[in-house]
N, C-alpha and C positions, 0 to 999 in steps of 0.2 A: 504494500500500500504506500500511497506517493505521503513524505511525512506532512508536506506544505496542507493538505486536510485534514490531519493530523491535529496540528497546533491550528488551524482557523476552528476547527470543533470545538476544540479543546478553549480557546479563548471566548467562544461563542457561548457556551455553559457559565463558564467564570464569571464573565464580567457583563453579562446580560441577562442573566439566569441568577446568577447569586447578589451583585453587587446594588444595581440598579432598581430592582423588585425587590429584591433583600429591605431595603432599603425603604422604599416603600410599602412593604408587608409593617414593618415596624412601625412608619408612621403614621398607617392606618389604626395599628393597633393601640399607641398612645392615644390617639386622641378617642377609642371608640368606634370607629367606624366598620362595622361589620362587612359590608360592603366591599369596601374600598380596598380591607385586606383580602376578601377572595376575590374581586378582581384582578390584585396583584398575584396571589397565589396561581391562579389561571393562565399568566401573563409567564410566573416562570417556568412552569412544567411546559410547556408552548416552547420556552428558547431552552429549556434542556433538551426536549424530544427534538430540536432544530439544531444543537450541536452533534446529535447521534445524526439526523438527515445527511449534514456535512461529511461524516466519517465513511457513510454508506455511500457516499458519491450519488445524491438524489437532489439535485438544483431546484426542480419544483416543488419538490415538499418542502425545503426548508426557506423557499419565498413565502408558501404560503404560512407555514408556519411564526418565520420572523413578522410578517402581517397580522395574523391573532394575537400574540405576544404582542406588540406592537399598539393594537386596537385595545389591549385589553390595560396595558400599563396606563393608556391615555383614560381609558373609564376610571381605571384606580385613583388618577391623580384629580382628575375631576369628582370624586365622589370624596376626596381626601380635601379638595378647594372648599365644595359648596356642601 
């Protein structure tokens, strides 16, 4: 397997999946927002299953996948705004 997918998977879990929704899963959960953290929770199981699409060498699932993830961080942060 070519490593260059390798480490783009591999950074795509980390730092989209844990860091970013991480992050926001937390700050749903300070202030209460039930919502807002399984929006985020949504958001990262989506860019963890989209760092495995990467490794499987599958370009359309992990478009649409970073798109869910994606749609769902922006519901998170808006239900974390208002």
């Amino acid at each position: 397997m070519n490593d260059n997918f390798d480490k783009a998977g591999i950074a795509v879990i980390i730092v989209f999946g844990a860091l970013v929704l991480g992050g926001l899963m937390a700050a749903n959960l300070v202030v209460g927002h039930r919502n807002g953290f399984l929006w985020a929770l949504g958001g990262a199981t989506a860019a963890y299953i989209a760092g495995h699409a990467v490794l499987f060498d599958l370009p359309r699932v992990y478009a649409v996948l970073v798109g869910i993830a994606t749609i769902m961080a922006i519901a998170s942060t808006v239900a974390f705004a208002f």
